[in-house]
C-alpha positions as CSV (number, residue, x, y, z in Angstrom):
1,X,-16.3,96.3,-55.2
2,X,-14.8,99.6,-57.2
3,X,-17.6,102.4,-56.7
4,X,-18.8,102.1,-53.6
5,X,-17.6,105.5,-52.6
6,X,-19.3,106.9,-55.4
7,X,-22.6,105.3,-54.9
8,X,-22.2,106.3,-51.1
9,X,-21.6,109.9,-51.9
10,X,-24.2,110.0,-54.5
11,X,-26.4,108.4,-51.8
12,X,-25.4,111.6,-48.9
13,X,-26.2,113.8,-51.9
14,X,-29.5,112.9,-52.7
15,X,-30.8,112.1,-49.5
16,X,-29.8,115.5,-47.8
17,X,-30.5,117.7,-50.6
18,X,-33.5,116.5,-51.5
19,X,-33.1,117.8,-54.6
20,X,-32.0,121.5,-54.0
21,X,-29.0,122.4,-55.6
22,X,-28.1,125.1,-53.4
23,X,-28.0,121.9,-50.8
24,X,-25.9,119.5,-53.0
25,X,-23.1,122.4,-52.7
26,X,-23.4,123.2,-49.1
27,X,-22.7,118.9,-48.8
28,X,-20.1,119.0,-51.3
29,X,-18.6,121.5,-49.6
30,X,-18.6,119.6,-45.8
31,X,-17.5,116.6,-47.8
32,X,-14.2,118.8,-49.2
33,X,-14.1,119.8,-45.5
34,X,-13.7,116.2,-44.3
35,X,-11.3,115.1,-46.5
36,X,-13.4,113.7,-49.1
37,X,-13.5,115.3,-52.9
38,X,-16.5,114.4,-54.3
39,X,-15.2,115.1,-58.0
40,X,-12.0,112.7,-57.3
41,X,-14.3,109.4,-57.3
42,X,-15.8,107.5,-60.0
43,X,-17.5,104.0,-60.7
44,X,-14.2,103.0,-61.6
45,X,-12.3,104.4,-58.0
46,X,-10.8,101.9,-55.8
47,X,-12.7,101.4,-52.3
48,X,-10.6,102.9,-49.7
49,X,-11.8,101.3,-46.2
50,X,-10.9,104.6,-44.1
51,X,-12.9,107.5,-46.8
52,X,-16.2,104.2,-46.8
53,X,-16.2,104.8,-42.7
54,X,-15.8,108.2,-42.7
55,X,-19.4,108.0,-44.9
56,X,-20.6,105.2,-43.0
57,X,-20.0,107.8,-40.4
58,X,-21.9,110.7,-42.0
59,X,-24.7,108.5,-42.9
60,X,-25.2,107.4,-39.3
61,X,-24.7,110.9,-38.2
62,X,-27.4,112.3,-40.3
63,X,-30.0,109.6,-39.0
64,X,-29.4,110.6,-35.7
């Protein structure tokens, strides 16, 4: 399924930001940090399994 990464990272976004902008930059940011560019995935991006468990990662992280 192309996009997942997007969808995922849109996801992270809006759940941790809660709709602060100020937020959505700080996560950007820890994204970029992690090895994952935001800007460089789209609906149309091939799925790389490793960048999805790194998310699946963060997600889980940020439940805990």
């Amino acid at each position: 399924m192309a996009g997942k990464i997007k969808l995922m990272i849109e996801r992270i976004l809006a759940e941790r930001s809660m709709g602060n902008e100020m937020l959505v930059s700080v996560i950007r940011t820890k994204l970029i940090l992690k090895g994952i560019d935001p800007a460089k995935y789209s609906e149309h991006s091939k799925d790389d399994p490793m960048i999805i468990e790194k998310l699946e990662k963060m997600v889980q992280d940020f439940h805990n």
